[in-house]
C-alpha positions as CSV (number, residue, x, y, z in Angstrom):
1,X,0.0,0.0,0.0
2,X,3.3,2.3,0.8
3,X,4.8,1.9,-2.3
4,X,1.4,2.3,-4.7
5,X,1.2,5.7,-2.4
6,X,5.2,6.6,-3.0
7,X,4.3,5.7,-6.7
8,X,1.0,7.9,-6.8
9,X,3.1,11.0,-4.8
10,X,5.8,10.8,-7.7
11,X,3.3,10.7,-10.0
12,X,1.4,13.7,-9.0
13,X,5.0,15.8,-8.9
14,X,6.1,14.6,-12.5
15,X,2.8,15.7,-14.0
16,X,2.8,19.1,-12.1
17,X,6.5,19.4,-13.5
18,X,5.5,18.6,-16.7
19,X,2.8,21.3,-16.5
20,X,5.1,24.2,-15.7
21,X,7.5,23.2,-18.3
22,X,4.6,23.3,-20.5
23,X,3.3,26.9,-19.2
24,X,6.7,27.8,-20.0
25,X,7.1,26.7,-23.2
26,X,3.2,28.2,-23.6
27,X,5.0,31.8,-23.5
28,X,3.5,32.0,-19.3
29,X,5.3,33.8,-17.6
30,X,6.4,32.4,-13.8
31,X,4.7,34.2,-11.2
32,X,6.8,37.4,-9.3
33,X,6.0,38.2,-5.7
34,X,7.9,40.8,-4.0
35,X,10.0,37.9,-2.6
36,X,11.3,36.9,-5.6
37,X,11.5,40.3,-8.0
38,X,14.8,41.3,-6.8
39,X,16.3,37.8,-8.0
40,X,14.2,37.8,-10.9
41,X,15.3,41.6,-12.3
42,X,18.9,39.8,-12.0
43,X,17.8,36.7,-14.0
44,X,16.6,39.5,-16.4
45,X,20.3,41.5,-16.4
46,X,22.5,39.1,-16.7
47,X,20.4,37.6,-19.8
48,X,20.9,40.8,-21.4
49,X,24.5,41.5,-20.3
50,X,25.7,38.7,-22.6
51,X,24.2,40.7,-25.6
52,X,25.4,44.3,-24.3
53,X,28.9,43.7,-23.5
54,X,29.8,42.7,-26.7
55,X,28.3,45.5,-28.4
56,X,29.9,48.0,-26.2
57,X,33.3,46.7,-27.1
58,X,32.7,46.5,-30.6
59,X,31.6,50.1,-31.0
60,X,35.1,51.0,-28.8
61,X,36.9,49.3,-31.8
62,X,35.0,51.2,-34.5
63,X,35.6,54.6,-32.5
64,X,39.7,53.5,-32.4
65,X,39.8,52.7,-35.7
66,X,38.0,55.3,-37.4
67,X,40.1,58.3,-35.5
68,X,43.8,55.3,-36.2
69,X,41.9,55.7,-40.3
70,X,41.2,59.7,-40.0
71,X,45.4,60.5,-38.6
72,X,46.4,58.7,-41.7
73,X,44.6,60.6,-43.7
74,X,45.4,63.6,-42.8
75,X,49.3,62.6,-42.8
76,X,49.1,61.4,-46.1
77,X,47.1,64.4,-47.2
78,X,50.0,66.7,-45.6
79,X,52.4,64.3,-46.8
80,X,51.2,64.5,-50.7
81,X,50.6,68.5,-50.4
82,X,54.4,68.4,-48.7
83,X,55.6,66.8,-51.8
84,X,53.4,68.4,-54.4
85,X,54.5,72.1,-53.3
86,X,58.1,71.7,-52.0
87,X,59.6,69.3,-54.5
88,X,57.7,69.2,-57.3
89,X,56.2,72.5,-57.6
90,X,52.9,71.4,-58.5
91,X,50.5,73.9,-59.8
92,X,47.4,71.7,-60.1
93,X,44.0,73.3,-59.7
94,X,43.5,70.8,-56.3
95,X,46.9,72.1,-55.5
96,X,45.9,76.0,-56.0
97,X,42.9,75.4,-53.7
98,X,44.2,73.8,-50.9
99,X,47.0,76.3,-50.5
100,X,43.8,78.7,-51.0
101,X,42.6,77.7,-47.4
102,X,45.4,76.1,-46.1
103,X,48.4,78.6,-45.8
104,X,51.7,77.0,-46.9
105,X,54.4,79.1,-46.8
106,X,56.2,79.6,-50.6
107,X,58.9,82.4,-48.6
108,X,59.8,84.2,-45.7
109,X,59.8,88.5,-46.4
110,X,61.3,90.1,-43.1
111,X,58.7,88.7,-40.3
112,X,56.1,87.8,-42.3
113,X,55.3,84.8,-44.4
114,X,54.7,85.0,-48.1
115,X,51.4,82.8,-48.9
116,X,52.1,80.1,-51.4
117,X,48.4,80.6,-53.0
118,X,50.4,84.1,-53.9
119,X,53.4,82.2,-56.3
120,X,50.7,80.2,-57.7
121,X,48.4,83.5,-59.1
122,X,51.4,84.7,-60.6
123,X,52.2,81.2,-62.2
124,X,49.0,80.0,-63.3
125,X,48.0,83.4,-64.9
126,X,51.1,83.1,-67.0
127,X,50.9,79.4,-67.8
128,X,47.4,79.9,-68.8
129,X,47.9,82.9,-71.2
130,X,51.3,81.7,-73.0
131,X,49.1,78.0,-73.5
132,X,45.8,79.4,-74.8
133,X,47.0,82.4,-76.4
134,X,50.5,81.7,-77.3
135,X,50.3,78.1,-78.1
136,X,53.3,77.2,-75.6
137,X,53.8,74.0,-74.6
138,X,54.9,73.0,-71.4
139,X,56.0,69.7,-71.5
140,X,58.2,70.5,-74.4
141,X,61.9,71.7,-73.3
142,X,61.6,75.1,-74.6
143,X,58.4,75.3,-72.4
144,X,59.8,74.2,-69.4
145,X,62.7,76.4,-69.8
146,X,60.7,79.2,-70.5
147,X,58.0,78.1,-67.2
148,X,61.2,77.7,-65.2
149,X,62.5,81.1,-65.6
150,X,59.0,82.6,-65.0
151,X,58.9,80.9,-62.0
152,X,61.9,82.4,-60.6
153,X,60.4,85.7,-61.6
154,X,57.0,84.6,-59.9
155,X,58.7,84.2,-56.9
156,X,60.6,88.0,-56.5
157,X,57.6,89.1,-57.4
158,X,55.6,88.0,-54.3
159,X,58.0,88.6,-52.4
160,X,58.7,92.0,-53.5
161,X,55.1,92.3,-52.8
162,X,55.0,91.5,-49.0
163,X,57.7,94.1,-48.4
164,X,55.6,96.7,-50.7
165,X,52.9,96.2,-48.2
166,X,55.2,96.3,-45.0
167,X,56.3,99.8,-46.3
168,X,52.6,100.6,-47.2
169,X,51.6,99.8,-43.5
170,X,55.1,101.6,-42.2
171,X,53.5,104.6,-43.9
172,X,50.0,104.0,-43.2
173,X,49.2,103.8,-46.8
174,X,46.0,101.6,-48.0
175,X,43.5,100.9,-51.2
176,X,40.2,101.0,-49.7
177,X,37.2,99.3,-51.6
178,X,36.1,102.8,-52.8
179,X,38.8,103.3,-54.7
180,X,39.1,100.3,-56.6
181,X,35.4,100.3,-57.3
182,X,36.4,103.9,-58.6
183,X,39.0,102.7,-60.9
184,X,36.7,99.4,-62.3
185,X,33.7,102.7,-62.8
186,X,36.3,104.7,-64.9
187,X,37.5,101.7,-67.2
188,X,34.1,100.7,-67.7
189,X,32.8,104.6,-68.4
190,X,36.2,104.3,-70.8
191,X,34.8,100.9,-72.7
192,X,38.1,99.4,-71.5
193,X,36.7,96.6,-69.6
194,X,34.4,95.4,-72.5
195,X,30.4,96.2,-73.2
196,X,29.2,94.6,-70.8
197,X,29.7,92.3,-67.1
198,X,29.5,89.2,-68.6
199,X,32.2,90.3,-71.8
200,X,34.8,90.7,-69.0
201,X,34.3,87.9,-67.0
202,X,35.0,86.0,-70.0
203,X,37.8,87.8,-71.6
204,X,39.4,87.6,-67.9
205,X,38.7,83.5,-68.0
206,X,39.5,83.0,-71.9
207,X,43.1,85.4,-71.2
208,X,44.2,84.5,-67.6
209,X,41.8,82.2,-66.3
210,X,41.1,84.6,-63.6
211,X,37.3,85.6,-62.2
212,X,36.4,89.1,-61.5
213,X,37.6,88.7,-57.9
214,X,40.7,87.8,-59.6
215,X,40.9,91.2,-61.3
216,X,40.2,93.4,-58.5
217,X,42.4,91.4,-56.4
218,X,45.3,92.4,-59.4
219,X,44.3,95.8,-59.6
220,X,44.0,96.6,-55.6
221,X,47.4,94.9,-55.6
222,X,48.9,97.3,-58.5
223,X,46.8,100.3,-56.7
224,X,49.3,99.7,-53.2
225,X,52.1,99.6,-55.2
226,X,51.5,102.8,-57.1
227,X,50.6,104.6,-53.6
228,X,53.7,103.6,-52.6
229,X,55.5,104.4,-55.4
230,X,54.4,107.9,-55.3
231,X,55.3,108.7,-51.4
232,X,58.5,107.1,-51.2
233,X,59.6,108.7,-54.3
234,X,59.8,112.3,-53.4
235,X,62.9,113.4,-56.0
236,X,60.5,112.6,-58.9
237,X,57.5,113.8,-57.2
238,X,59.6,117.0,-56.3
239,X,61.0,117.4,-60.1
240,X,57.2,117.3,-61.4
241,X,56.1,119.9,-59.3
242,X,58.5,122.0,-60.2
243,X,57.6,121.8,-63.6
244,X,54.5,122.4,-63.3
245,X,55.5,125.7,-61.2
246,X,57.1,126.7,-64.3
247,X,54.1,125.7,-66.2
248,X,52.2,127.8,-64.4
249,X,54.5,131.0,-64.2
250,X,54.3,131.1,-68.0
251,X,57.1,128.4,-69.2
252,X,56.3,127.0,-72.7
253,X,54.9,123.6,-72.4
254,X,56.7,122.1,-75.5
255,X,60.0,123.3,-74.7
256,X,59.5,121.6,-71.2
257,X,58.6,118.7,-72.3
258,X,61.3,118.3,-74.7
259,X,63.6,118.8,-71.6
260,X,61.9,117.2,-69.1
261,X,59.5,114.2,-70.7
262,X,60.7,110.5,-69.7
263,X,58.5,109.2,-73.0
264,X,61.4,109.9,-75.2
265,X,58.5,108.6,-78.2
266,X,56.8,112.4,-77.1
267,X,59.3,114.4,-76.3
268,X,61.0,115.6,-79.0
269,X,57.4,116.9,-80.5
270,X,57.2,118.6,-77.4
271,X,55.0,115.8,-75.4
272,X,52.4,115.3,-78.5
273,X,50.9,112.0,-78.2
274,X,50.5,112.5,-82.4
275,X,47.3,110.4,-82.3
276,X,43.5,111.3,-81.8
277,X,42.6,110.1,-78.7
278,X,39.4,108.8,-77.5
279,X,37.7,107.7,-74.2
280,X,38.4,104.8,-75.2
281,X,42.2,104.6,-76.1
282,X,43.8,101.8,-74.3
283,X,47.5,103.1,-74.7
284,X,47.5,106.0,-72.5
285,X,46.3,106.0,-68.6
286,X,42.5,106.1,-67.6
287,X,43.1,109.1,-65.7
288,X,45.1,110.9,-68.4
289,X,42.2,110.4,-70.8
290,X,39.5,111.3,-67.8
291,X,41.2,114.4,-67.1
292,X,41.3,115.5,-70.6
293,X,37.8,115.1,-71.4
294,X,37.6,117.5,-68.8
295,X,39.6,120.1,-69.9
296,X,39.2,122.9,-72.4
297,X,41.8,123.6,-75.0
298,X,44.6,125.0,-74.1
299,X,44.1,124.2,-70.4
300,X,47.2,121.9,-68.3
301,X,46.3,119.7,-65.7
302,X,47.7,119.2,-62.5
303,X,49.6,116.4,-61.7
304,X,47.8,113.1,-62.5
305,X,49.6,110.1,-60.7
306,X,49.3,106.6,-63.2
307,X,51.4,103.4,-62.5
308,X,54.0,104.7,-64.7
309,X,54.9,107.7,-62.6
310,X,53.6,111.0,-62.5
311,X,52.1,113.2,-65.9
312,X,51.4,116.6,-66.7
313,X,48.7,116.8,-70.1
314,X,47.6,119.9,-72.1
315,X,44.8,119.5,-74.2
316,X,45.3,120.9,-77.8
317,X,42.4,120.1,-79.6
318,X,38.6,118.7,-79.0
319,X,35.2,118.6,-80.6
320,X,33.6,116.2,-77.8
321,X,34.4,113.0,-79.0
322,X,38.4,113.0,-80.2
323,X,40.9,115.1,-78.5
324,X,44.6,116.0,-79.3
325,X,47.3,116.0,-76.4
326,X,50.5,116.4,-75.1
327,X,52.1,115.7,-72.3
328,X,55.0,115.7,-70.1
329,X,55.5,112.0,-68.0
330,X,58.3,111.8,-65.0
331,X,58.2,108.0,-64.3
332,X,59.0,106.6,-61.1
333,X,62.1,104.9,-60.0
334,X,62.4,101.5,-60.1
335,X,60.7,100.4,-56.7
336,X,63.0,97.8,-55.9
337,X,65.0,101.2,-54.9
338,X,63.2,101.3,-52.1
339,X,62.4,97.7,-51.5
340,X,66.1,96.8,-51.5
341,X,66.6,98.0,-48.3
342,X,64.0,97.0,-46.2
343,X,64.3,93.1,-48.1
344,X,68.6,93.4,-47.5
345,X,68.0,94.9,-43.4
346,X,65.1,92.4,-42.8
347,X,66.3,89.4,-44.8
348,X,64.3,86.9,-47.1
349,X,63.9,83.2,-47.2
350,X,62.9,81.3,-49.7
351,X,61.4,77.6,-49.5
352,X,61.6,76.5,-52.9
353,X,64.8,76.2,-54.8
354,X,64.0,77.0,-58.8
């Protein structure tokens, strides 16, 4: 009788086991008292750890090997630009625009750094022009013989430049936006700068490649240099004057000229340009041919400073649309006069060898 009770008691407990395995499986969830939830939010953790762990240290390796794949880049990015400007002089549009943000160093003027972007204007203006306009090849040896002397030229030039603007700022000299937008208004008014916006932009991208920024950018540049051309250069400056002091007391313009005149092509016909002159005549100044649409016959200016140096015109004959000049030109020095100096007492380096 024991035993068919021991049998019916393990019965009973296999059947009820069976049914909670079942309940299980059924998706049931096992009941949670407040006994038993503290155990059971474990149960629940450490299920999940096995899935969180491993995501946590994957997404350390991807953060290590992203930044280990980013400091690569960025030395072999420096490395290639290293390479492309320093030793083999590239001049590559991607080239040009990185040193457009990024400034490498083409020189050293004095204290200051000459930009690289600088050198590469200069060159890519002139290797555009002599290969679309001239029909110079490059690769050929001539080409490169001819590029490799430019270059060298290129780079006096902007660093010329930087000690230009060192004595502008010595002197507190400047080209504000005024006057530049002055100068565009008179070539336009002048039908120098062709009919319309749109002709210029692309005679400025067919000669030098450049866009209007470009331009301005050239022309504020040559603006500077003429300003301080004309202060530092007092002897010429003080010769002119003088003239025109004689001018003005009653001294005979043509004899004056034939003296004093640094166009030896005028002087001997006492400064007479010996052409009709319009508003539009692109071999003599803006300003010259401003002021002498402004003048009536007979009448002499006062002094009118252009790039070349500083001029002295009488108008001889108009009717409104063509004039007849002459006029009496004192050109600057050369400004490396008073660049010399400053570049031999401040020193240069250059970090290119050509």
């Amino acid at each position: 009788m024991k035993q068919k009770l021991k049998k019916l008691a393990t019965s009973s407990k296999e059947k009820l086991a069976k049914k909670k395995d079942k309940s299980a499986a059924d998706g049931k969830a096992p009941r949670i008292t407040n006994d038993t939830v503290a155990s059971h939010r474990e149960e629940v953790l450490s299920s999940a750890r096995k899935y969180i762990y491993p995501l946590q240290h994957s997404r350390h390796r991807i953060v290590i090997i992203s930044v280990a794949l980013f400091i690569v880049a960025v030395v072999a990015f420096f490395g290639y630009m290293i390479l492309a400007l320093y030793r083999y002089h590239s001049t590559s549009t991607f080239v040009y625009n990185v040193t457009r943000v990024l400034p490498f160093p083409v020189a050293k003027a004095g204290s200051d750094f000459v930009a690289y972007e600088n050198y590469l204007f200069e060159v890519r203006r002139y290797k555009h022009y002599y290969e679309t306009q001239q029909q110079v090849n490059f690769n050929e040896q001539s080409g490169q013989e001819q590029l490799a002397n430019f270059q060298k030229q290129a780079l006096d030039t902007v660093i010329q430049d930087a000690f230009i603007k060192q004595l502008a700022e010595e002197r507190g000299i400047t080209v504000t936006n005024a006057e530049v937008d002055q100068q565009l208004e008179l070539m336009r008014s002048q039908n120098r700068l062709g009919g319309s916006d749109q002709v210029l932009e692309d005679v400025l991208k067919e000669y030098w490649g450049w866009s209007t920024n470009d331009f301005e950018r050239q022309l504020r540049k040559e603006l500077l240099a003429q300003k301080v051309l004309a202060a530092n250069d007092t002897a010429t400056r003080a010769e002119a004057e003088s003239t025109l002091g004689q001018i003005r007391a009653g001294g005979d313009f043509a004899t004056l000229a034939r003296e004093k005149s640094d166009d030896a092509s005028t002087a001997e016909a006492g400064g007479d340009y010996g052409i009709d002159i319009t508003r539009s005549t692109a071999d003599i100044d803006a300003r010259v041919v401003d002021a002498l649409f402004g003048m009536q016959k007979d009448q002499v200016s006062d002094l009118i400073e252009t790039p070349q140096g500083f001029e002295i015109v009488k108008l001889l004959e108009s009717d409104g649309t063509t004039v007849k000049a002459a006029h009496i030109l004192f050109e600057y020095q050369d400004i490396g006069t008073f660049v010399k100096p400053v570049q031999d007492d401040k020193g240069t380096r250059r970090f290119i060898g050509l």
